[in-house]
C-alpha positions as a Markdown table, in Angstrom:
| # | Residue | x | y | z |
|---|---|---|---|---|
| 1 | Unk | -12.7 | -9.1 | -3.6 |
| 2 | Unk | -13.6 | -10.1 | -7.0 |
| 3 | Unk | -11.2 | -11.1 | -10.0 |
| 4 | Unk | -12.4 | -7.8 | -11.7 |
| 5 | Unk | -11.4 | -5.5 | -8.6 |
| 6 | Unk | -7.7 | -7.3 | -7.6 |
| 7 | Unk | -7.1 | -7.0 | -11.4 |
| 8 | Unk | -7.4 | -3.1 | -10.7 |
| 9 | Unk | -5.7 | -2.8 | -7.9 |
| 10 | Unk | -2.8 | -4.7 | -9.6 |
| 11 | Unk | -2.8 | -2.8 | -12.7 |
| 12 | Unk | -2.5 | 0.7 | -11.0 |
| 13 | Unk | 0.4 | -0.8 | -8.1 |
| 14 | Unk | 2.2 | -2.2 | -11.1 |
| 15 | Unk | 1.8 | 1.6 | -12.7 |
| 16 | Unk | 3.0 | 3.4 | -9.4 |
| 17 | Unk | 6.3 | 0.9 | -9.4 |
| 18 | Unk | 6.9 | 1.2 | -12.8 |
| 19 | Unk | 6.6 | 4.8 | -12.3 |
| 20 | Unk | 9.4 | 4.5 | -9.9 |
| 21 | Unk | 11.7 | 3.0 | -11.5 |
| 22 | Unk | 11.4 | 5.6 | -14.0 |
| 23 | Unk | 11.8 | 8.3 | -11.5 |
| 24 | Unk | 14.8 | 6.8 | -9.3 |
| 25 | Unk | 17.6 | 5.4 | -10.9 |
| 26 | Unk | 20.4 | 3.9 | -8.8 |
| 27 | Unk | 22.6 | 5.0 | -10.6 |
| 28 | Unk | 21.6 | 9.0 | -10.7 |
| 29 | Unk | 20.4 | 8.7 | -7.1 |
| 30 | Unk | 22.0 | 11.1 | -4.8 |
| 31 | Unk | 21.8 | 8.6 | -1.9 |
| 32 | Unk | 24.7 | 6.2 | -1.4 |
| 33 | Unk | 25.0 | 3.8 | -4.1 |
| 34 | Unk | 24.6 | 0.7 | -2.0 |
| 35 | Unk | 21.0 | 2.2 | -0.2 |
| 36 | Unk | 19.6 | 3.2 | -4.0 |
| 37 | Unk | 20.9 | -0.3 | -5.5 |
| 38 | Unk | 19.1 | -1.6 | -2.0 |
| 39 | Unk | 16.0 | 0.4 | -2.5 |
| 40 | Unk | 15.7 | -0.6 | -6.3 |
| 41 | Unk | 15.8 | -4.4 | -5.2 |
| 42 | Unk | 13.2 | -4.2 | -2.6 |
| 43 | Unk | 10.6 | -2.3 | -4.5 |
| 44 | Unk | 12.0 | -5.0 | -7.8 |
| 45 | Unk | 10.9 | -7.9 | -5.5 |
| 46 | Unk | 7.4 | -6.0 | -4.7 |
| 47 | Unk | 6.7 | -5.5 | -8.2 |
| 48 | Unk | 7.8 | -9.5 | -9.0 |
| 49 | Unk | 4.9 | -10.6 | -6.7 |
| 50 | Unk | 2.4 | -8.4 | -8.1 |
| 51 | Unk | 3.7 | -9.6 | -11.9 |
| 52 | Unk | 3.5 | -13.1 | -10.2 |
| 53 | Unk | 0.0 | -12.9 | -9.3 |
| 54 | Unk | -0.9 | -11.0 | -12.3 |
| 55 | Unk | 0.8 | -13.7 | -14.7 |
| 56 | Unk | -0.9 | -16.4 | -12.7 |
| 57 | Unk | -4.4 | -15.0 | -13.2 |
| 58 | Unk | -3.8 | -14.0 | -16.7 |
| 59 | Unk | -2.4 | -17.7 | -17.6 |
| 60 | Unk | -5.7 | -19.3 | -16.0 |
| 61 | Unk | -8.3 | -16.9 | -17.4 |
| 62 | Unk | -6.8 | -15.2 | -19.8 |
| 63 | Unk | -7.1 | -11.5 | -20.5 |
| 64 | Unk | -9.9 | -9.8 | -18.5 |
| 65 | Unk | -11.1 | -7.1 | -20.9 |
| 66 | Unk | -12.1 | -7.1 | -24.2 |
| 67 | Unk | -12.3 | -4.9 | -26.9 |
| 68 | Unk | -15.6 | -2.8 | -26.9 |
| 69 | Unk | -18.2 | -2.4 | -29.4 |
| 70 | Unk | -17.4 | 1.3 | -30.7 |
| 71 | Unk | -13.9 | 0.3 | -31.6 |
| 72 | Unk | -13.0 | 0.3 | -35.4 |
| 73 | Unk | -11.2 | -3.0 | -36.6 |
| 74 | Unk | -7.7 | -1.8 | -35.7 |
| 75 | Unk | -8.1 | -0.6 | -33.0 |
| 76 | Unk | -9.8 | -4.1 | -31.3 |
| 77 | Unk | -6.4 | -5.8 | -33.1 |
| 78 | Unk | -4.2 | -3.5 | -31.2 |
| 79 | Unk | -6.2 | -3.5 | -27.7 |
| 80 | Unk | -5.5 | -7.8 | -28.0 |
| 81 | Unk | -1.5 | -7.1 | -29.0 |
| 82 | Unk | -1.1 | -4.2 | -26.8 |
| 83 | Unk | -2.3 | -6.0 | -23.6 |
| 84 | Unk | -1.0 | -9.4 | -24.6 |
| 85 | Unk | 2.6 | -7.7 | -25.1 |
| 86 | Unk | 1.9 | -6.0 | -21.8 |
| 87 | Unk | 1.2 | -9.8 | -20.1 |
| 88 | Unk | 4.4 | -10.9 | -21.6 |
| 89 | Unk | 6.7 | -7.5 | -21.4 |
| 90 | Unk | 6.1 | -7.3 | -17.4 |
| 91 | Unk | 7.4 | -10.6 | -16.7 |
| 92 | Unk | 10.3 | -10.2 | -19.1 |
| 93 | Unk | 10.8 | -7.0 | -17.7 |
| 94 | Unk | 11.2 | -8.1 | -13.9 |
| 95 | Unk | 13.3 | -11.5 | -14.8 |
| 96 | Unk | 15.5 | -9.6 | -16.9 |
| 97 | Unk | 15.8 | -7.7 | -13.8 |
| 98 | Unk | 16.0 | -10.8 | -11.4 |
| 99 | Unk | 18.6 | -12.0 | -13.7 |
| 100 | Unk | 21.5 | -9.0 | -13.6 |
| 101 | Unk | 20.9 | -9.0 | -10.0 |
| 102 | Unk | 21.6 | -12.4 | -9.4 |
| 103 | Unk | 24.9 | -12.2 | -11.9 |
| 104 | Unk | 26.0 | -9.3 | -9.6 |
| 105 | Unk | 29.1 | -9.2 | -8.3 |
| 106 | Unk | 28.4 | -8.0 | -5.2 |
| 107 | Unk | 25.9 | -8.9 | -2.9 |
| 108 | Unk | 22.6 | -7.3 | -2.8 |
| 109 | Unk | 19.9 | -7.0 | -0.3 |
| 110 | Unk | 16.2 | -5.6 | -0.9 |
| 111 | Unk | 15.7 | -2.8 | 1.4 |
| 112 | Unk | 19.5 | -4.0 | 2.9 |
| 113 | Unk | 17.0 | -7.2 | 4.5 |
| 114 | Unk | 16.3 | -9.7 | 1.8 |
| 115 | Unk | 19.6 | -10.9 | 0.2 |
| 116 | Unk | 18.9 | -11.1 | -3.3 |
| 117 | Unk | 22.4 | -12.8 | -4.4 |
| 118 | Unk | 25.1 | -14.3 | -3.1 |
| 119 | Unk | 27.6 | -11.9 | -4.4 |
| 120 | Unk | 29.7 | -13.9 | -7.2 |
| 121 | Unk | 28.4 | -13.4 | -10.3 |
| 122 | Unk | 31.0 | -12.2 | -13.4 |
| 123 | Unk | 31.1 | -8.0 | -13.9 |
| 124 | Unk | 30.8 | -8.7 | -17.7 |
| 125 | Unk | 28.1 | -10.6 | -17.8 |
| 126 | Unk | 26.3 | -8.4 | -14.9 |
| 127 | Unk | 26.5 | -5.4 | -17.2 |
| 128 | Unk | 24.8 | -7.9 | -20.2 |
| 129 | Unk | 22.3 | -9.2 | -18.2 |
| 130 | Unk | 21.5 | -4.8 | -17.0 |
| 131 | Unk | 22.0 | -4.0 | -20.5 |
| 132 | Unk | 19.1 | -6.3 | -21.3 |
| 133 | Unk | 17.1 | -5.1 | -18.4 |
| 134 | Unk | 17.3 | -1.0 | -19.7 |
| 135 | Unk | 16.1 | -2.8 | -22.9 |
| 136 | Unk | 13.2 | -4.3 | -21.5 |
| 137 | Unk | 12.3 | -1.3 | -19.5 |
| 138 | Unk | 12.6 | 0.8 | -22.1 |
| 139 | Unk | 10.8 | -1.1 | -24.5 |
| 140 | Unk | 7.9 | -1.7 | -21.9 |
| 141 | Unk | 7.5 | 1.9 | -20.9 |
| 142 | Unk | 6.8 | 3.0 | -24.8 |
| 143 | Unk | 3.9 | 0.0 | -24.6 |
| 144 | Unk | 2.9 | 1.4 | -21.5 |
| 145 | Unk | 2.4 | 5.0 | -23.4 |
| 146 | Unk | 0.9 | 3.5 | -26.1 |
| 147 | Unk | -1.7 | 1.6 | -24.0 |
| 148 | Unk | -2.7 | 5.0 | -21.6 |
| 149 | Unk | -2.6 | 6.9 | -24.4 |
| 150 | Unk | -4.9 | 4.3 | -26.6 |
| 151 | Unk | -7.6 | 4.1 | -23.4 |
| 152 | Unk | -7.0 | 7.9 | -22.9 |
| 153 | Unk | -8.2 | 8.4 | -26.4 |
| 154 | Unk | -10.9 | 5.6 | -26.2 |
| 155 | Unk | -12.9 | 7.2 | -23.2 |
| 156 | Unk | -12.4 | 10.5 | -24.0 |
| 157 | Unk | -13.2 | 10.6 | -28.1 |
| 158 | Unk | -14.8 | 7.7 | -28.3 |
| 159 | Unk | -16.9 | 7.8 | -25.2 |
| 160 | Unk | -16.8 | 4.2 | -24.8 |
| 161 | Unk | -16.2 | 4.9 | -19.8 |
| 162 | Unk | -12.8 | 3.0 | -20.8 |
| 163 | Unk | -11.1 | 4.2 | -18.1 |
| 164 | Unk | -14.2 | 3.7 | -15.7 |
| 165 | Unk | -13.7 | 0.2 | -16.4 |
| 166 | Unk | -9.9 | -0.1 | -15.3 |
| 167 | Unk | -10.5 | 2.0 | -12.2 |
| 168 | Unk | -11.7 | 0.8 | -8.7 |
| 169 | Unk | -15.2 | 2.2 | -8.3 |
| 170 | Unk | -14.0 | 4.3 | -5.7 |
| 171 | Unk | -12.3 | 6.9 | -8.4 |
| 172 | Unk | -16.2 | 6.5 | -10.9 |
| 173 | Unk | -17.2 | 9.8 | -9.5 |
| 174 | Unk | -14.1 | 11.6 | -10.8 |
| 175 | Unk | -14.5 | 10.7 | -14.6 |
């Protein structure tokens, strides 16, 4: 597998989890709260490996796409800020994460297997530390929209095959 290909297969996992997260909540989940908190760890810890890999690649090579030749001057400045916030908001994002779960407490355990804390963390500074984590998420999923929405545009108006460059080559035949 080349750099080129794991670099798209990590893009779109990291996109399913994130889309998780956005769907299931712990807190609104209408399983018991310990199973949802339990679920929400495990599937945390799965999207802090692909980050971890990501991060690592990105830190050694740097970013893997660059701007294209049709885009106008702003837009090539915003395709280098949106992704390099995107390299830097994903691993915020999943320690901020890392970090109210280990202030828990209570004790946690990814998928109710992995324990994720040891349970005796402060309740005021576990709600800071989540606080900071809705923050991040939130802040991260509005870059998120912004960046489908600015490839979006760029392969269908400006007809530059973005997206066929961020897909595996399995999906070409669809766009």
């Amino acid at each position: 597998m080349t750099r080129r290909s794991a670099l798209k297969w990590l893009h779109w996992l990291s996109l399913a989890l994130i889309i998780y997260f956005y769907l299931v909540e712990p807190d609104d989940n209408s399983v018991p709260p310990g199973l949802a908190l339990a679920t929400h760890a495990g599937v945390g810890l799965i999207l802090s490996v692909v980050v971890l890999f990501w991060t690592a690649i990105y830190l050694r090579r740097g970013l893997a796409g660059r701007a294209g030749p049709k885009l106008p001057g702003w837009a090539k400045r915003f395709h280098g800020l949106n992704h390099r916030v995107l390299q830097i908001g994903l691993p915020v994002m999943v320690a901020t994460g890392a970090l109210a779960g280990l202030l828990a407490p209570f004790a946690i355990h990814a998928f109710g297997v992995v324990p994720i804390n040891p349970g005796v963390g402060s309740r005021s500074l576990h709600e800071l530390a989540e606080e900071v984590h809705e923050i991040a998420f939130d802040t991260l999923l509005i870059v998120i929209v912004l960046h489908g929405v600015f490839h979006l545009w760029r392969h269908f108006l400006l007809k530059d095959n973005a997206l066929r460059i961020m897909v595996p080559k399995l999906l070409h035949k669809y766009l």
